[in-house]
N, C-alpha and C positions, 0 to 999 in steps of 0.2 A: 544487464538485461535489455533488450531492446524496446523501442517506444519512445515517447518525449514527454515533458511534461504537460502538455494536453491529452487528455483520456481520447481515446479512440473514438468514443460517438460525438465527441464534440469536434473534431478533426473531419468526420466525417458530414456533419452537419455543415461545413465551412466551405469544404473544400471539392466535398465528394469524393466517391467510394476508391475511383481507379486512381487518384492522386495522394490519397491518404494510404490507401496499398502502395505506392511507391515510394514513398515518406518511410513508409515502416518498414522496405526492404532495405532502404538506405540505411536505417539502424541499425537494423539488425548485419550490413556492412560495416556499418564503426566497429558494433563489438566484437568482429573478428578480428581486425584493424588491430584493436587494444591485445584479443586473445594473442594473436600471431609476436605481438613487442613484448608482452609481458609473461618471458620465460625465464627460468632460473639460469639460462646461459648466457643471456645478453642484459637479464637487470637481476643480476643476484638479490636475493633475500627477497624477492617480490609479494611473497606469503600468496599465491592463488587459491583459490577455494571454489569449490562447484557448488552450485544451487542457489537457488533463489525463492523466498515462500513470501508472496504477500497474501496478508490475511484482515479478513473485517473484523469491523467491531460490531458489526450487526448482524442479525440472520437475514441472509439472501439468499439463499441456497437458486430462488428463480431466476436471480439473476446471475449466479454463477454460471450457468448451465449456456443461454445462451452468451456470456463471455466466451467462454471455455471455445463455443462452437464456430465463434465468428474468429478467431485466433488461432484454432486449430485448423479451421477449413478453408477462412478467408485469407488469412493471411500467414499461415505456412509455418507456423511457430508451435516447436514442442510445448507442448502444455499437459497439465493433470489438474483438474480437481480433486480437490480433497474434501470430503466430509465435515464436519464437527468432529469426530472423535477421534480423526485420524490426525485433525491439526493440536486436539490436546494431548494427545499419547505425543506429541512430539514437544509440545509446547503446557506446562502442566499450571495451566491458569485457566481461569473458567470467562475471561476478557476476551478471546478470541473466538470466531463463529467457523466458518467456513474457510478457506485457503488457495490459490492459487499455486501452482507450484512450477517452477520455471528451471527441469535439469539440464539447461545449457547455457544459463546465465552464471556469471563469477564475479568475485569479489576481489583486489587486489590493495596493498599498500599503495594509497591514493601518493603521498609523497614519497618512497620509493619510485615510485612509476614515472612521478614527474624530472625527477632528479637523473633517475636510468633515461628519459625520452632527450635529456638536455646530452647525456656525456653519448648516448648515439650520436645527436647529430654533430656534435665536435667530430666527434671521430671520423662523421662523411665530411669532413672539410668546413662548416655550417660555425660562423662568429656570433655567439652572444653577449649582450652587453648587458647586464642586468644593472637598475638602478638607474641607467641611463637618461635622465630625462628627454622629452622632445617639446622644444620649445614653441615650436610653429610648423606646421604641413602647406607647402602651395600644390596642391594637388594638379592644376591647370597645365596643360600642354601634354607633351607624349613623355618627357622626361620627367618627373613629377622633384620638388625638392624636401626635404626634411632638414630641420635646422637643430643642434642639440646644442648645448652649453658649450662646449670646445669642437665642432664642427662641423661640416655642411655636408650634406648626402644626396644623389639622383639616383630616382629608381625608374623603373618601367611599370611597376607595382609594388602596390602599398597594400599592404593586408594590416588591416585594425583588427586586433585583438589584445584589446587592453579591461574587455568588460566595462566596470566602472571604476578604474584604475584611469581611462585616457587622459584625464586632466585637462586642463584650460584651452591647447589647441583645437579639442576636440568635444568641447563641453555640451554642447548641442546635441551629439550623440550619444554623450555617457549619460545626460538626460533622459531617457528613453527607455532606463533604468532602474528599475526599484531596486537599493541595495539592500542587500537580506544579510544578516549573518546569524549564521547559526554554529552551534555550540556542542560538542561531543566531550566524552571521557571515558577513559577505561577505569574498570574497579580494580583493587587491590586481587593478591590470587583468590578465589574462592573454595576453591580444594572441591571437595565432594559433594558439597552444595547445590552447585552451579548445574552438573550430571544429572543430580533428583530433578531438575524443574527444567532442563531444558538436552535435549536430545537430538535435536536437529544444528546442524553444523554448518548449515551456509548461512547467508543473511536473511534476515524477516524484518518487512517494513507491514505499516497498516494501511489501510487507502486513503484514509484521510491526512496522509502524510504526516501525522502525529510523533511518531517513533522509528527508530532504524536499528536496527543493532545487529550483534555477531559476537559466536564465540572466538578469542585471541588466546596466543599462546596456553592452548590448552583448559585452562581454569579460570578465562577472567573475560569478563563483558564489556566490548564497545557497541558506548548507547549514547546515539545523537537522539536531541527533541526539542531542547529550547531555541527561541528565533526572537531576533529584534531586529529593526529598521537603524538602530544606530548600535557603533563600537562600544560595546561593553566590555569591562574586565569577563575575560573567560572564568575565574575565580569563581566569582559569585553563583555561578548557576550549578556549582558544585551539589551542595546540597537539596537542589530541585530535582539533580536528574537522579542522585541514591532516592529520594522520595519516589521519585517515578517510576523506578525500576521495584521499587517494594511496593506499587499499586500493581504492578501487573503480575510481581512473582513473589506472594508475600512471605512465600516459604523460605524466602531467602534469608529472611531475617535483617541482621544489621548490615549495613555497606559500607564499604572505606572506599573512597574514590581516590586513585592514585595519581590522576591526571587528568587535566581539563584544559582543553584548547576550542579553538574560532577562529572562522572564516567568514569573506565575505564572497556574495555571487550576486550575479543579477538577474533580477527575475523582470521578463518583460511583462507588459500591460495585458497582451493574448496567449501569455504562455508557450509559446512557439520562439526557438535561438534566431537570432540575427542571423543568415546566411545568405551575400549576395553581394553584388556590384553598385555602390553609389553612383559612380559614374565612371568611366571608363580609365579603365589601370588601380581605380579607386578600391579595395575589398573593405567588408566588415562581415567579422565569426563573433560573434558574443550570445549575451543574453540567455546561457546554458541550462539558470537554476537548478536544479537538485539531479538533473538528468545532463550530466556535460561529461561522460568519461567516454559513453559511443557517438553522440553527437558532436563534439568536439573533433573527436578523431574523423569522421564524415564530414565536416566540416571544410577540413585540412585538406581531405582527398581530393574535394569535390572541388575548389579553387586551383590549386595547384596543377589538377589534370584540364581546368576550363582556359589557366594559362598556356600551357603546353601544347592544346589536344586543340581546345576549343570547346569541349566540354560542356554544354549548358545545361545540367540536370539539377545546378542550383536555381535554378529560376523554379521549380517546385515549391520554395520557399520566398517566393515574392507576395504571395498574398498577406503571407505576414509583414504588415509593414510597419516601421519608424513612427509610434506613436511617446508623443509626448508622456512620462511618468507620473509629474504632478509635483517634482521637487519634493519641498517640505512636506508640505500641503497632503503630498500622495503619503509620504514615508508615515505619516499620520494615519494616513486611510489604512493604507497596506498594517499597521499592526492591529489598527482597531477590527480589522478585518480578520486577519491570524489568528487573536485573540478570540473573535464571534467562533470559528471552524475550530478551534479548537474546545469551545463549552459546546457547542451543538454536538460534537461527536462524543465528546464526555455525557452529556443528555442524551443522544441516541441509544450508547453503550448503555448507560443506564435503563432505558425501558427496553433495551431489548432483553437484559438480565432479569431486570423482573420478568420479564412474560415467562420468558423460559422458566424461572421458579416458580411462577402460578403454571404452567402447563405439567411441571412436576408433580406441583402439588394435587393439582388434578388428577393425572395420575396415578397417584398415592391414593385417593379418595377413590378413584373409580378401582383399585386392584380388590382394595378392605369391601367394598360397596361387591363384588362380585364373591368373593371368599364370604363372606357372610350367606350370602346367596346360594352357594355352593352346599355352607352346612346347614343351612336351613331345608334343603332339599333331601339331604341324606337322612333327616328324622322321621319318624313314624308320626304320620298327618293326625294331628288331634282330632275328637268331633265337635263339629259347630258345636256351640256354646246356643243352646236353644232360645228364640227372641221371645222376650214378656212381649204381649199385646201393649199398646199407649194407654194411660189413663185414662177413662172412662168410658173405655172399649167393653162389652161384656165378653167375657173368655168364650172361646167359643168349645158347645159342648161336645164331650167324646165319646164316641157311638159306642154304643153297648157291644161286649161281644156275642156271636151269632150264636144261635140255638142248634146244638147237633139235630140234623133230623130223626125220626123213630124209622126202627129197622121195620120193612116191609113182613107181612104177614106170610106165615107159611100156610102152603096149601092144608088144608082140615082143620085148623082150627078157624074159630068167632063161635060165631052165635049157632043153636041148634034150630032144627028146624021143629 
């Protein structure tokens, strides 16, 4: 899907409107970039899938609205809102609010993809050396040199893209880096289970970046969530993420998780990738975090055609600059921080649940509160209940009834004369 991992109003708080519209065009250029490589004729078994549903964990419905309209109008991007009930008829947990829905976003085998993008470029002629170390860079002059364990290299251009893999030559950079790794697994098959509580077939992430998942091969769920700052066994968080998949969809019941791996990415200081020229012949593409499958590819384009072409539409991405990470110090900050965003959203979800059950329950009270009302209307009106006068009132008294009057005299009779 297109976008970076800076939310859109804060891109535009930074950088303004017409250059953060250019930013997200370029995105939305990666992920054709990736659509266009990843077909079943040139990376068999790629598994593509269409759609994309990110959904809150809180009622925003106001603020969906204008999402929807600055994404639709400003910046040229199929979009739909979705409701409440339209994202739980897809999604049968009562944890989700509202929805985004993105049908021209896709989802592909991340290492398929990487594996198919390496045996393309063999095949254009293209040598990689994987495992390779580089011992030393002298970047200086028009010929630059590269030193490795068994030998010496000049190039015209150095493109860094090692994320936080660059190592010692280049530590200063890979500094700049908070390493994240974060942790997914697929469940065992789920059979018929899975169908009752989940009906939507592309991927769904939440905004607070909490969760990600997808249905695979038919009956079974990958669900990335957990994150730490340093290399943990992938093992362990086994039982965290079956835990977490039964908060969100408790009708599932028990889980067997049949597989659990981990990666590491780097997430910069302003959340914006490294894209741009150190100094001259000099590249660095890094700093992707959770959003590097169209970025990355944009990336690639956009140096490669600024070698060739002259190209300067990376400079887009100079405001974001090579800020120092924090080392230890940060990887510290960075979890105790992960950890905050993830109890605040756990807290948010939480009172936004309750409200919604006190406005139900409101509801409930005001429907019986009307329906009483209703039959109290259809009965035949009693009569007041006539009021005693107060205590030492004297009653007051009831007039006598009137005196018929006497029927008038006919003529000839009274008295004789």
């Amino acid at each position: 899907m297109p976008g970076y991992g800076l939310p859109v109003g804060d891109l535009i708080a930074r950088i303004g409107f017409e250059d953060t519209r250019e930013l997200w065009s370029l995105s939305k250029d990666g992920a054709d970039i990736v659509r266009a490589a990843a077909t079943e004729e040139l990376i068999p078994g790629i598994a593509l899938s269409e759609g994309a549903l990110e959904v809150s964990n809180v009622d925003v419905g106001d603020q969906l609205i204008s999402r929807l309209q600055m994404l639709g109008e400003d910046f040229g991007t199929e979009v739909e809102g979705w409701q409440v009930e339209r994202v739980r008829a897809q999604l049968k947990t009562e944890h989700y609010f509202h929805g985004v829905y993105y049908p021209k976003a896709f989802q592909v085998d991340g290492r398929k993809y990487v594996h198919g993008l390496a045996a393309l470029a063999r095949r254009a002629g293209a040598r990689i050396f994987e495992d390779t170390p580089v011992v030393s860079i002298d970047s200086s002059g028009i010929r630059k040199r590269i030193v490795t364990p068994s030998a010496r290299l000049r190039a015209s251009h150095i493109v860094l893209a090692g994320n936080i893999h660059l190592g010692a030559p280049l530590r200063r950079l890979s500094e700049t880096l908070l390493p994240v790794w974060r942790y997914g697994a697929v469940t065992a098959p789920l059979g018929d289970r899975l169908a009752e509580v989940m009906m939507f077939q592309g991927s769904v992430s939440d905004t607070d970046g909490i969760d990600h998942f997808r249905i695979v091969d038919g009956d079974r769920l990958m669900w990335a969530s957990p994150e730490t700052t340093w290399d943990a066994r992938p093992r362990r968080f086994a039982g965290a993420i079956a835990r977490r998949i039964r908060t969100i969809f408790p009708r599932l019941g028990k889980i067997e998780i049949a597989e659990v791996w981990g990666g590491a990415m780097g997430q910069t200081v302003h959340g914006m990738p490294q894209i741009g020229q150190l100094r001259k012949g000099l590249w660095v593409t890094s700093g992707f975090g959770r959003q590097g499958l169209n970025t990355s590819a944009i990336a690639g384009r956009l140096i490669a055609q600024s070698i060739l072409w002259g190209d300067d539409r990376w400079r887009l991405f100079s405001p974001f600059e090579l800020v120092w990470a924090g080392g230890s110090t940060g990887r510290a900050v960075g979890h105790a921080v992960g950890a905050w965003t993830r109890g605040a959203s756990a807290a948010a979800g939480a009172l936004a649940h309750y409200r919604e059950r006190a406005r139900v329950q409101e509801g409930v009270r005001e429907a019986r509160l009307a329906k009483a009302n209703r039959q109290a209307g259809t009965r035949t009106p009693a009569s007041p209940p006539r009021r005693r006068p107060p205590p030492g009132r004297p009653r007051p008294e009831r007039p006598e009834p009137p005196v018929p009057a006497s029927p008038a005299a006919s003529p000839g009779e009274g008295e004789g004369t």
